[in-house]
HTML snippet that shows the backbone in 3Dmol.js (N, CA, C, O; Angstrom):
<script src="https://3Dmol.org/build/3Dmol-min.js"></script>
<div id="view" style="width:600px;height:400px;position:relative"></div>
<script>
const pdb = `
ATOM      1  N   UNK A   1    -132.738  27.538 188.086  1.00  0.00           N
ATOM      2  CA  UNK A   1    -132.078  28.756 187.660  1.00  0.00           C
ATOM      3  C   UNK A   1    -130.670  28.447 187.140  1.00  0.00           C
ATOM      4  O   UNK A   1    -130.356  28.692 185.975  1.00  0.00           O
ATOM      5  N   UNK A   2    -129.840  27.913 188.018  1.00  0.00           N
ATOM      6  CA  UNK A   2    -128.905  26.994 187.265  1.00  0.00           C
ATOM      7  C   UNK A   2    -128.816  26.653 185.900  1.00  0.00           C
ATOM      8  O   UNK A   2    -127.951  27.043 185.117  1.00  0.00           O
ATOM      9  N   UNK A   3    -129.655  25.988 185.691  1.00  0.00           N
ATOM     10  CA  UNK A   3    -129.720  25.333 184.398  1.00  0.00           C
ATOM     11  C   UNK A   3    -129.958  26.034 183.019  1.00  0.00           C
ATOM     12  O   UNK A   3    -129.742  25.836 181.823  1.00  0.00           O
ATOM     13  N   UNK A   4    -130.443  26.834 183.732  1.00  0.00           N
ATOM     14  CA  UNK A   4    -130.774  28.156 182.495  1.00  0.00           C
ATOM     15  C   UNK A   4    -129.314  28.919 182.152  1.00  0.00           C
ATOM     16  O   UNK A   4    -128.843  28.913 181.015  1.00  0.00           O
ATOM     17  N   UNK A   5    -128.767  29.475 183.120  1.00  0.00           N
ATOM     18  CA  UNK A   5    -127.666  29.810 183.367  1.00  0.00           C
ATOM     19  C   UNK A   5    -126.956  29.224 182.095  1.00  0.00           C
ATOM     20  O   UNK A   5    -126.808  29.768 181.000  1.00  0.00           O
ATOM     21  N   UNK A   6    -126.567  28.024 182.497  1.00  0.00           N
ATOM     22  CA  UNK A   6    -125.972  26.972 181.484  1.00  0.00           C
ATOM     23  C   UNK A   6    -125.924  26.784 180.338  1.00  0.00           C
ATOM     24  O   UNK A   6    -124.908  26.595 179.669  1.00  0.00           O
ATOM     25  N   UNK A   7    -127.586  26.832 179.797  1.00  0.00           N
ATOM     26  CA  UNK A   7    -127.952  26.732 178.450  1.00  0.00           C
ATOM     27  C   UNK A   7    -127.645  27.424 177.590  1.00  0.00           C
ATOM     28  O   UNK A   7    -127.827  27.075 176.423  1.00  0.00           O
ATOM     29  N   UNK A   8    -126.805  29.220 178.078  1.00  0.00           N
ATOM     30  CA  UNK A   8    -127.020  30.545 177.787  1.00  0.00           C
ATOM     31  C   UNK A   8    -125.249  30.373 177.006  1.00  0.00           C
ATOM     32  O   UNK A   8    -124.562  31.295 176.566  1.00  0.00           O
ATOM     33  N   UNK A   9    -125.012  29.356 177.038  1.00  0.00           N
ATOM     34  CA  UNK A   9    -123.323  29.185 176.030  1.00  0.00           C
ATOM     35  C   UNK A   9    -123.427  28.827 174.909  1.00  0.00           C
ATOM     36  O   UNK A   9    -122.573  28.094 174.411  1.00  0.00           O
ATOM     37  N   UNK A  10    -124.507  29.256 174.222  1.00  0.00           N
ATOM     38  CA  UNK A  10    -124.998  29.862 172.760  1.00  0.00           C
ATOM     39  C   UNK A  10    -124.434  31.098 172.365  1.00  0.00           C
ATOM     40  O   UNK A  10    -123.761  31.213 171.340  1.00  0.00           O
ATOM     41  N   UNK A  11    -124.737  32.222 173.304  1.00  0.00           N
ATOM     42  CA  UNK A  11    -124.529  33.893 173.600  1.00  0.00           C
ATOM     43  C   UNK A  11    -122.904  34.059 173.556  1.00  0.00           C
ATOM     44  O   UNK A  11    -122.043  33.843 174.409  1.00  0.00           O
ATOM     45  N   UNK A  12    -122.833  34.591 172.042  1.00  0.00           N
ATOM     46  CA  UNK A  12    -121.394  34.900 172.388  1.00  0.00           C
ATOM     47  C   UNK A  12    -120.739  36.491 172.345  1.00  0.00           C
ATOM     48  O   UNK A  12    -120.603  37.174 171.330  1.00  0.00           O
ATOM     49  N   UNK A  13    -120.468  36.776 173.394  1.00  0.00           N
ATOM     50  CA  UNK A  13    -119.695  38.309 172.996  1.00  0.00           C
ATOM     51  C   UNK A  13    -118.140  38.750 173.241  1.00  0.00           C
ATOM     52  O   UNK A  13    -117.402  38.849 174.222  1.00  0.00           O
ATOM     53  N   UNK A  14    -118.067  38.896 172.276  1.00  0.00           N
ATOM     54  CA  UNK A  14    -116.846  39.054 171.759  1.00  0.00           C
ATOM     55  C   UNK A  14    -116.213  40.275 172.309  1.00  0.00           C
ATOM     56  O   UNK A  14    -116.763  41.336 172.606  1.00  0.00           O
ATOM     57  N   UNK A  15    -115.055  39.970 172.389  1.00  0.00           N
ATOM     58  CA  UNK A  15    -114.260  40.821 173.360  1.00  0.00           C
ATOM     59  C   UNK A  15    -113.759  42.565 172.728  1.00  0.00           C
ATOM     60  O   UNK A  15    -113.765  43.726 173.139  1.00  0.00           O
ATOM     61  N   UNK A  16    -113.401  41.857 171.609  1.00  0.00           N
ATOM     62  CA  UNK A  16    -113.357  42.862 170.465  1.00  0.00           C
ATOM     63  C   UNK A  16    -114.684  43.937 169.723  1.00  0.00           C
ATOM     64  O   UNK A  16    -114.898  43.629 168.550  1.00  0.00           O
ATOM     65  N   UNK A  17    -115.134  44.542 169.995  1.00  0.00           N
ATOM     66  CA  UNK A  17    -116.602  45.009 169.743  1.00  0.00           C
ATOM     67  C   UNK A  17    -116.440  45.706 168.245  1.00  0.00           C
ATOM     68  O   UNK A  17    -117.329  46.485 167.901  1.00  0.00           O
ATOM     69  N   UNK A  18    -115.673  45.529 167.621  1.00  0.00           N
ATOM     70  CA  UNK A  18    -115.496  46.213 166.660  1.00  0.00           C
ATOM     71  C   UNK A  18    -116.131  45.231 165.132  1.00  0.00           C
ATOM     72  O   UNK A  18    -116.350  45.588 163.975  1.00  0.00           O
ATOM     73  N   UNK A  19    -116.288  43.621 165.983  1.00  0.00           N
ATOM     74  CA  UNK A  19    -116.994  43.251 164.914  1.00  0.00           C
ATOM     75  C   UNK A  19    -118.580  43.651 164.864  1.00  0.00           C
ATOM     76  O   UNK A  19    -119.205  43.053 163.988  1.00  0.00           O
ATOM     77  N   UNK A  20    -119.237  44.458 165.569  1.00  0.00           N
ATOM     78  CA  UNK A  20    -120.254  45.190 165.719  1.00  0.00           C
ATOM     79  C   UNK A  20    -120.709  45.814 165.084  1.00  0.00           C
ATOM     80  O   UNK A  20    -121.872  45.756 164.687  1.00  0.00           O
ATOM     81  N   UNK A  21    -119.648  46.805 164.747  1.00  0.00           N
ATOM     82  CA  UNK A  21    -119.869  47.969 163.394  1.00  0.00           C
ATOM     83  C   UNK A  21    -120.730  47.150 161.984  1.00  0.00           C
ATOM     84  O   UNK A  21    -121.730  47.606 161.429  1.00  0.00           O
ATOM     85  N   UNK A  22    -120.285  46.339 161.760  1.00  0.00           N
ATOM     86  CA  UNK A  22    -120.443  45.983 159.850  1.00  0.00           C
ATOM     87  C   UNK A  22    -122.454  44.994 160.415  1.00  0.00           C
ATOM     88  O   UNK A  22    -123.226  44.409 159.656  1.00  0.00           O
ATOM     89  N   UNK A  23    -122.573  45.203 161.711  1.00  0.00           N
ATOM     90  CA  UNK A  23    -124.096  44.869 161.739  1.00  0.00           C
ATOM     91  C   UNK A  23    -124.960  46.105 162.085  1.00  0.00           C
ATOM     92  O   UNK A  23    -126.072  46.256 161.579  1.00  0.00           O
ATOM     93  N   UNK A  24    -124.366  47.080 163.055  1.00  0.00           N
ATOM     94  CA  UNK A  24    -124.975  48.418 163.066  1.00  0.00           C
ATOM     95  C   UNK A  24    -124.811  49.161 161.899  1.00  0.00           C
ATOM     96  O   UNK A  24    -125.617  50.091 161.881  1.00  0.00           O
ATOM     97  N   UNK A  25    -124.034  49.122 160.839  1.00  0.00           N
ATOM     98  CA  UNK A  25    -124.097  49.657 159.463  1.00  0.00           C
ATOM     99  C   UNK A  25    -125.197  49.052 158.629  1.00  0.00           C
ATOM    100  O   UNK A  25    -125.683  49.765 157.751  1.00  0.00           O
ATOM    101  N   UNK A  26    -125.549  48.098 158.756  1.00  0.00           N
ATOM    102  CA  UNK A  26    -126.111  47.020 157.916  1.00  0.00           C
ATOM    103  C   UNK A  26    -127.679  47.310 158.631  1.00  0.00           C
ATOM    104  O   UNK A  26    -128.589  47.526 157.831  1.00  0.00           O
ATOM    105  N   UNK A  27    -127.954  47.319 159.866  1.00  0.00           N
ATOM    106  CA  UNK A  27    -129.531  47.370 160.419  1.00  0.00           C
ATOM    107  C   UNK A  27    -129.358  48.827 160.146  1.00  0.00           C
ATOM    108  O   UNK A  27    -130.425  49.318 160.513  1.00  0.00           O
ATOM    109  N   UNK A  28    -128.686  49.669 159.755  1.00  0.00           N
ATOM    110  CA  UNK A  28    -129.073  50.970 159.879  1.00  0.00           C
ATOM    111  C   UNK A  28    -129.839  51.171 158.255  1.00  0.00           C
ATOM    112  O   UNK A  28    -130.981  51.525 157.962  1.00  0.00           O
ATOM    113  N   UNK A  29    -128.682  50.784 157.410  1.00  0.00           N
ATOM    114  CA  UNK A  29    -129.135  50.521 156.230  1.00  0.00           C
ATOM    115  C   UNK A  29    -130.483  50.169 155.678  1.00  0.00           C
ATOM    116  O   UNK A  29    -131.242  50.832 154.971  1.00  0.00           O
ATOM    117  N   UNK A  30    -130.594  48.954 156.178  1.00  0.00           N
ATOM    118  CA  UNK A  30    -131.836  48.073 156.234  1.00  0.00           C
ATOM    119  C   UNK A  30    -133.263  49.091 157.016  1.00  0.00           C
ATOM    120  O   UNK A  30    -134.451  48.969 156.717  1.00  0.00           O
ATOM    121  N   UNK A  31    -132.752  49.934 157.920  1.00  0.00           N
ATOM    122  CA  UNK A  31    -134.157  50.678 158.473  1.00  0.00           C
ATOM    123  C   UNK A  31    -134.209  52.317 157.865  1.00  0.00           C
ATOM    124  O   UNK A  31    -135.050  53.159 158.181  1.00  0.00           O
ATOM    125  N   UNK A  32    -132.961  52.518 156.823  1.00  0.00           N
ATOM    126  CA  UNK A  32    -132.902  53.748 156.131  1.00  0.00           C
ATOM    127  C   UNK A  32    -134.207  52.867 155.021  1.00  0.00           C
ATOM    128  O   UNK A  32    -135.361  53.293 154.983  1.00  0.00           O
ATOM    129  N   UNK A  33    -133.883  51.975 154.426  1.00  0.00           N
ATOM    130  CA  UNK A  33    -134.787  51.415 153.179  1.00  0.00           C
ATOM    131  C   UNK A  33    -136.568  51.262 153.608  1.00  0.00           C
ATOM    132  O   UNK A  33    -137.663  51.549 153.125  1.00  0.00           O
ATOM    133  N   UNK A  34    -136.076  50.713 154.646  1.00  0.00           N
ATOM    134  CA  UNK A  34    -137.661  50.309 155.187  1.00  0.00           C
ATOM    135  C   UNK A  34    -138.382  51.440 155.412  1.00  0.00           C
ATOM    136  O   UNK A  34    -139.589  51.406 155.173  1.00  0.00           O
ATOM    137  N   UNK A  35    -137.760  52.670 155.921  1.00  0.00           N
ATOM    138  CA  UNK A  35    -138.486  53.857 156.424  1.00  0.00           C
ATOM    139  C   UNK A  35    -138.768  54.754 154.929  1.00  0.00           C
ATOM    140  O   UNK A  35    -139.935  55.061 154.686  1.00  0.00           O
ATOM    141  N   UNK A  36    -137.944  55.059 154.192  1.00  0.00           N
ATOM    142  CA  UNK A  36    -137.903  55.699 152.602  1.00  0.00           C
ATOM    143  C   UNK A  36    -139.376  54.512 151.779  1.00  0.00           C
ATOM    144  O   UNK A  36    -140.434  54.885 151.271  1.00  0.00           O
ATOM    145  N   UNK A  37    -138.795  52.965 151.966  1.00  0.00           N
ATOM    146  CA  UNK A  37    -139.577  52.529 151.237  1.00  0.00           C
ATOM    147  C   UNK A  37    -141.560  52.739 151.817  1.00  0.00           C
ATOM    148  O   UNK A  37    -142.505  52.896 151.043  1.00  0.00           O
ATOM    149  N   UNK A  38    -141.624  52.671 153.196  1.00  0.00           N
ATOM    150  CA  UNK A  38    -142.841  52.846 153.957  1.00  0.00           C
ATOM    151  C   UNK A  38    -143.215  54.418 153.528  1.00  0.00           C
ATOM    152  O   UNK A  38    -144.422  54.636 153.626  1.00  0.00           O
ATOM    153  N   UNK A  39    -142.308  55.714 153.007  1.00  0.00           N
ATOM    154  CA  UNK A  39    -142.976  57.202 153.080  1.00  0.00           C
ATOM    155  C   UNK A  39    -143.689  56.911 151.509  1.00  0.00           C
ATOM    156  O   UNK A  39    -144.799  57.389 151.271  1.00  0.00           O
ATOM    157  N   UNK A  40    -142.912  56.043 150.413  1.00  0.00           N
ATOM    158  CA  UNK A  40    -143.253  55.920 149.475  1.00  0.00           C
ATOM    159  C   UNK A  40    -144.307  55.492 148.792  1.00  0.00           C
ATOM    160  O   UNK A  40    -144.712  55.888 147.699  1.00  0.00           O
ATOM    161  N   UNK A  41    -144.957  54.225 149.854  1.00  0.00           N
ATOM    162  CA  UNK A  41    -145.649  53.547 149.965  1.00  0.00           C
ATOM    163  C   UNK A  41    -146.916  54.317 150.196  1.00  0.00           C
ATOM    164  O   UNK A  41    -147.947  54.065 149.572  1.00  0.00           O
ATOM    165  N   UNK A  42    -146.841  55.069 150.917  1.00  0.00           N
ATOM    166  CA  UNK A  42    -148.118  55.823 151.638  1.00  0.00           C
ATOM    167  C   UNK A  42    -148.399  56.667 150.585  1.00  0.00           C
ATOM    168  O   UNK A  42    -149.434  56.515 149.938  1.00  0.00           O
ATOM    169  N   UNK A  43    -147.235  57.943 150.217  1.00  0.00           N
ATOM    170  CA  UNK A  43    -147.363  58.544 149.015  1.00  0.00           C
ATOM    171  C   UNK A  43    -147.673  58.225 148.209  1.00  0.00           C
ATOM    172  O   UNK A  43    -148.181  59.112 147.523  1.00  0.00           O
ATOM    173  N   UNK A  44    -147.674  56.791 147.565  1.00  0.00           N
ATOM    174  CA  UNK A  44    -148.403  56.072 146.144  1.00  0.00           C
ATOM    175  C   UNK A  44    -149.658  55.809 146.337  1.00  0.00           C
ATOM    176  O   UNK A  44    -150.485  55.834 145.426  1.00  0.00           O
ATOM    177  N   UNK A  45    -149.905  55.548 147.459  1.00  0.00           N
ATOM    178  CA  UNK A  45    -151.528  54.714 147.799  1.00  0.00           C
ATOM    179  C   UNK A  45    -152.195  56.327 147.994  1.00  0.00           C
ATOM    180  O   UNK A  45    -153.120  56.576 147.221  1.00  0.00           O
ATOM    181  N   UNK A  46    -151.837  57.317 148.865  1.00  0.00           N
ATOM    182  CA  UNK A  46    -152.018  58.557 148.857  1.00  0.00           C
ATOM    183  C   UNK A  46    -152.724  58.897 147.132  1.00  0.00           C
ATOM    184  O   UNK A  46    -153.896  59.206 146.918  1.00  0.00           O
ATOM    185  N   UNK A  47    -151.908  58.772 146.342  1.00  0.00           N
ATOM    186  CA  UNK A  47    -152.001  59.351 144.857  1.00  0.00           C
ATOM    187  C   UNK A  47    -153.235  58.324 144.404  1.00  0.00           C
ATOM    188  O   UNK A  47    -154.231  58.857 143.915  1.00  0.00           O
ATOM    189  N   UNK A  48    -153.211  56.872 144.544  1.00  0.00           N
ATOM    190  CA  UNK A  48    -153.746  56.265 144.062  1.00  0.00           C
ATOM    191  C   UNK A  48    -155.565  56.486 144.752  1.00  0.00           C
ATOM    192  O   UNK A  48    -156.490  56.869 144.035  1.00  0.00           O
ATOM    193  N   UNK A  49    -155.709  56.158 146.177  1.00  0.00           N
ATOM    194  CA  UNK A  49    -156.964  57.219 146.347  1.00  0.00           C
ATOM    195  C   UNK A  49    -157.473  58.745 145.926  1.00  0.00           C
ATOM    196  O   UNK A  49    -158.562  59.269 146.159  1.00  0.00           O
ATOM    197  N   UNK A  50    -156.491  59.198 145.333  1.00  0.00           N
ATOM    198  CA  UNK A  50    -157.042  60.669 144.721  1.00  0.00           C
ATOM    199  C   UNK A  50    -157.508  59.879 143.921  1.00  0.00           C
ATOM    200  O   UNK A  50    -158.714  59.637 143.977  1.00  0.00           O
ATOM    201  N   UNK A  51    -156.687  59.255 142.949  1.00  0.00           N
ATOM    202  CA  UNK A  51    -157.534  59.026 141.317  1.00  0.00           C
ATOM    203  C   UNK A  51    -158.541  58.127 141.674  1.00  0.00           C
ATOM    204  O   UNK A  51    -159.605  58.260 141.068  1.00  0.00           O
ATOM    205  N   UNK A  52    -158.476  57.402 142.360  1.00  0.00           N
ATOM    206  CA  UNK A  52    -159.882  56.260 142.537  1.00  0.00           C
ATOM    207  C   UNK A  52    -160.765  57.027 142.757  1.00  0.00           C
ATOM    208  O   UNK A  52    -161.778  56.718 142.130  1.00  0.00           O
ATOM    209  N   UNK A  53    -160.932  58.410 143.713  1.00  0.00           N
ATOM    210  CA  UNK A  53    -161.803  59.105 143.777  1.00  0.00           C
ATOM    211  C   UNK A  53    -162.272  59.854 142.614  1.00  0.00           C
ATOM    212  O   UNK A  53    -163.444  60.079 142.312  1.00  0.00           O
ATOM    213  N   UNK A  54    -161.451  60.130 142.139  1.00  0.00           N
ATOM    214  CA  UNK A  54    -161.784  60.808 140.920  1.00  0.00           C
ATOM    215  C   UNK A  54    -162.431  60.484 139.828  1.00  0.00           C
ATOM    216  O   UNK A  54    -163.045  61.259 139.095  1.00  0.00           O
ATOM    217  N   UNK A  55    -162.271  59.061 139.674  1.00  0.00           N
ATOM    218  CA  UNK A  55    -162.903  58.188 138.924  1.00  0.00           C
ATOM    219  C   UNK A  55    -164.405  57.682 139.366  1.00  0.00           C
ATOM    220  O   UNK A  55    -165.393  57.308 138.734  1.00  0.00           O
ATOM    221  N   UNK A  56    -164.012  57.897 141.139  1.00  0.00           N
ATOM    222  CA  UNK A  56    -165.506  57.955 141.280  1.00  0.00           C
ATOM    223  C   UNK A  56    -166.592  58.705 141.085  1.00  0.00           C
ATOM    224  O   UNK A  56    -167.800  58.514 140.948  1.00  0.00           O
ATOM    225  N   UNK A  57    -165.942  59.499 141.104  1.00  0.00           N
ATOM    226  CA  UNK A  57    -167.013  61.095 140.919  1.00  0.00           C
ATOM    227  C   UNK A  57    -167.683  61.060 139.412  1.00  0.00           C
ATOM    228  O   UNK A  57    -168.870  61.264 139.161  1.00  0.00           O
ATOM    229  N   UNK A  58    -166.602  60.743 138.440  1.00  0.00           N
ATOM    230  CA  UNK A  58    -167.115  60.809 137.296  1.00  0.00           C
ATOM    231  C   UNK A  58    -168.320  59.896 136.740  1.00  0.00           C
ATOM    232  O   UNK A  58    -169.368  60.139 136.142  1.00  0.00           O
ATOM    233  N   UNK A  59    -167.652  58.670 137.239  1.00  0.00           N
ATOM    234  CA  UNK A  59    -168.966  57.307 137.286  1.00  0.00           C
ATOM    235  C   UNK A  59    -170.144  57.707 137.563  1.00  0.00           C
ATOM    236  O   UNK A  59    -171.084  57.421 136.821  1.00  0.00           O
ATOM    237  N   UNK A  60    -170.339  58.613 138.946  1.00  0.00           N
ATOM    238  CA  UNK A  60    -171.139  58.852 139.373  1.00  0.00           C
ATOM    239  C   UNK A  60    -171.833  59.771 138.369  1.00  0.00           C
ATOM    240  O   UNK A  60    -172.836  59.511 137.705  1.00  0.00           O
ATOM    241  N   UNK A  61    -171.239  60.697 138.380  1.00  0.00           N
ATOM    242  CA  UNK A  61    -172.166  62.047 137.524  1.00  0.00           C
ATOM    243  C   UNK A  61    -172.394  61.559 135.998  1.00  0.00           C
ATOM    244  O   UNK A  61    -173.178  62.137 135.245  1.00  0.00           O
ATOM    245  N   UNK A  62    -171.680  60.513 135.652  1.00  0.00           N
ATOM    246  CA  UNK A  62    -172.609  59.953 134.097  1.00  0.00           C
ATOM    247  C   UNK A  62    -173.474  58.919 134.472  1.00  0.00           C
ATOM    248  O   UNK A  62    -173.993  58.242 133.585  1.00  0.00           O
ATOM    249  N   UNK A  63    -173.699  58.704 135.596  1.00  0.00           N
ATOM    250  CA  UNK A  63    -174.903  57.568 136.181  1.00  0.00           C
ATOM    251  C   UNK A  63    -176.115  58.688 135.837  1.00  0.00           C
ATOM    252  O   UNK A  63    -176.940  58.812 134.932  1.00  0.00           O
ATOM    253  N   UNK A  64    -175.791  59.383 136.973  1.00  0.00           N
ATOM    254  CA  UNK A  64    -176.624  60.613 136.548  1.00  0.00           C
ATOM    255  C   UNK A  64    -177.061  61.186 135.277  1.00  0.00           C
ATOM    256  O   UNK A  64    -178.210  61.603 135.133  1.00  0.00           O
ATOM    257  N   UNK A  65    -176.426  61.210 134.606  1.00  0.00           N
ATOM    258  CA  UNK A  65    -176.472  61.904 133.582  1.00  0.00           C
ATOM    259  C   UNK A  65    -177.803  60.871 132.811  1.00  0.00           C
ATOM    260  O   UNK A  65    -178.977  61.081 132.510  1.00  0.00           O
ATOM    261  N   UNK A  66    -176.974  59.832 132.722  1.00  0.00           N
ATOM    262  CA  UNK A  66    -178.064  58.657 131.992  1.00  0.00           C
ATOM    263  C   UNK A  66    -179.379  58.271 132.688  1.00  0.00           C
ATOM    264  O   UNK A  66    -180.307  57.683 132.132  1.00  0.00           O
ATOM    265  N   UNK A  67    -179.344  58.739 134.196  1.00  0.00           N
ATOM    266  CA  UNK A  67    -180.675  58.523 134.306  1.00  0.00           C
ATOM    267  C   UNK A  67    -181.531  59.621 134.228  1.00  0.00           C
ATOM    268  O   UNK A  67    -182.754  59.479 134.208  1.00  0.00           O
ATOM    269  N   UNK A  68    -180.905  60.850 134.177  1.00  0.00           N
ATOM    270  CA  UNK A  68    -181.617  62.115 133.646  1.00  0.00           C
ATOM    271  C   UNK A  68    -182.508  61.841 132.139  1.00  0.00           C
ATOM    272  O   UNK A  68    -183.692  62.099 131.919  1.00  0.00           O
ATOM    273  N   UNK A  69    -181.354  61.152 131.098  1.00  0.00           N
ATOM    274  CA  UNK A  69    -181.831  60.990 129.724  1.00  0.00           C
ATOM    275  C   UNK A  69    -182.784  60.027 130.147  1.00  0.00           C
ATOM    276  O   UNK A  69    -183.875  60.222 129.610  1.00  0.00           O
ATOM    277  N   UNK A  70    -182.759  59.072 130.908  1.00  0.00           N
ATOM    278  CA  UNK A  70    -183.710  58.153 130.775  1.00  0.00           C
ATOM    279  C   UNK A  70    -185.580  58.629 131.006  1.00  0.00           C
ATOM    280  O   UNK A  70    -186.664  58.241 130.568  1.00  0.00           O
ATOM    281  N   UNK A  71    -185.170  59.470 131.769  1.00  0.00           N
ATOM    282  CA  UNK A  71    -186.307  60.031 132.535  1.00  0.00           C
ATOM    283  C   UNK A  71    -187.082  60.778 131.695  1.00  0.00           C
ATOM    284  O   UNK A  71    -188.278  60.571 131.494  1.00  0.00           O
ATOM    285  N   UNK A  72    -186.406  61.666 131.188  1.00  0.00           N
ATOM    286  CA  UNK A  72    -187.048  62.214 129.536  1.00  0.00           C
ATOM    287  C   UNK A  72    -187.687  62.015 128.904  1.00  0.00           C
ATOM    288  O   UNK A  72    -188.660  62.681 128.550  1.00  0.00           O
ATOM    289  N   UNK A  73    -187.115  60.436 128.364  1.00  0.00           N
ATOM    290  CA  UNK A  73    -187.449  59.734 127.113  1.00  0.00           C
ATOM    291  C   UNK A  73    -188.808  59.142 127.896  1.00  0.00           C
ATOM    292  O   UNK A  73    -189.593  58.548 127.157  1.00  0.00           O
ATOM    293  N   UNK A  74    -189.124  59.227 129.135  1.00  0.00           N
ATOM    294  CA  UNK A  74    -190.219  58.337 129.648  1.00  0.00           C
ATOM    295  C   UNK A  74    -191.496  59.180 129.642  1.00  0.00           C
ATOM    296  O   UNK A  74    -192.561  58.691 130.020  1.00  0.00           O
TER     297      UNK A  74
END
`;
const viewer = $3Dmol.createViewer("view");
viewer.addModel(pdb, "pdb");
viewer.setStyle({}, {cartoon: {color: "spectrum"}});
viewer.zoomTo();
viewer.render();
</script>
């Protein structure tokens, strides 16, 4: 336990806490972007499954369509 103790004069805190601020400004920053960039993200992929669907539907109903004509002609 000791020794651990010891090793721990890596850890430095500073007496002055005011150099604190310009990293709690900075992670705040950094999790304003991440959270805006993640609503955006969802919202695009959101939009982008409408149209994929949409595109599916259509595929579909001229599949249809052509195997209707096909059926005809037979």
């Amino acid at each position: 336990m000791e020794k651990l103790i010891l090793n721990w004069g890596f850890l430095y805190f500073p007496e002055d806490k005011t150099t604190y601020i310009p990293a709690a400004i900075e992670m705040l920053l950094l999790f304003l972007i991440v959270f805006f960039l993640f609503k955006w993200l969802r919202k695009n992929s959101a939009k982008q499954a409408a149209e994929a669907q949409k595109l599916e539907e259509r595929a579909l109903k001229e599949r249809d369509k052509r195997i209707e004509i096909e059926k005809k002609h037979l």
